[in-house]
C-alpha positions, 0 to 999 in steps of 0.5 A: 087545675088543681083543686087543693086549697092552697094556704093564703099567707097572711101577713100575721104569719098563719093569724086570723085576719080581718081583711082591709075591706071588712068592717066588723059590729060587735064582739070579736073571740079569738082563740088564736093570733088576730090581724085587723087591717080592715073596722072593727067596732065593738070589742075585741078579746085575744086572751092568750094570743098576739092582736096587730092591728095592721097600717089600713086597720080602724079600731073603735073597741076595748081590747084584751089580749096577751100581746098587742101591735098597734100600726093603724088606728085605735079608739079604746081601752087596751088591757095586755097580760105582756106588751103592748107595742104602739109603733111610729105610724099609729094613732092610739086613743084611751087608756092602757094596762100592761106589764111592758110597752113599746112607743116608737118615736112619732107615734100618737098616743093619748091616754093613760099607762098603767104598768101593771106588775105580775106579782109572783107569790112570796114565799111563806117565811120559815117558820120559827121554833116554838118559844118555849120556856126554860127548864125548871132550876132545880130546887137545892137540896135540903138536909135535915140534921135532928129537926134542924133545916139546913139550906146550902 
């Protein structure tokens, strides 16, 4: 018998999961990709990586996350920096903000979408010579013959 660990593969693909038998009251931090196939109720924050929230999965929680799959059931807010994915068999209830979003047909969705765009900086416009004024004409020249003032 060996007594290597031998890697699980998880349906995430390497993700960190939550198992269909676990349910989990509170706050979830994650600073890798998260599977949920089991409760979870409080909130859930994936910053920079991928939330998919498996077929069996029961989430009653705000979400943050950078990319989000919906398959199971969701009852909260949902915030992602790309795409948010809500496929045919899930159920979504609460409010959405992302920059792309997936709604496959048959899918339950209740709530509201708010696309937001990531907004690149303009570029500052070039900026313009200085205005500046003409040169002085030149006066005309004057003579004077004997005391008297000639103008050209």
């Amino acid at each position: 018998m060996s007594t290597i660990p031998t890697r699980i593969s998880e349906p995430g693909g390497g993700a960190a999961a939550v198992g269909k038998s676990v349910i989990v009251k509170g706050q979830i931090f994650s600073r890798e990709d998260l599977y949920v196939d089991g409760e979870v109720e409080g909130s859930i924050e994936v910053q920079e990586h991928r939330l998919t929230v498996g077929p069996n999965g029961k989430v009653h929680a705000n979400v943050i996350a950078r990319e989000i799959i919906v398959q199971g059931t969701v009852h909260g807010n949902m915030e992602a920096g790309d795409k948010i994915e809500i496929r045919k068999e899930a159920k979504l209830v609460g409010d959405i903000i992302t920059s792309r979003i997936v709604i496959e047909d048959g899918a339950y969705f209740k709530g509201s979408i708010d696309i937001a765009r990531q907004e690149t900086p303009k570029p500052a416009p070039a900026p313009r010579p200085a205005m500046t004024p003409p040169p002085p004409r030149p006066e005309p020249a004057r003579t004077s013959v004997a005391g008297v003032e000639h103008k050209p």
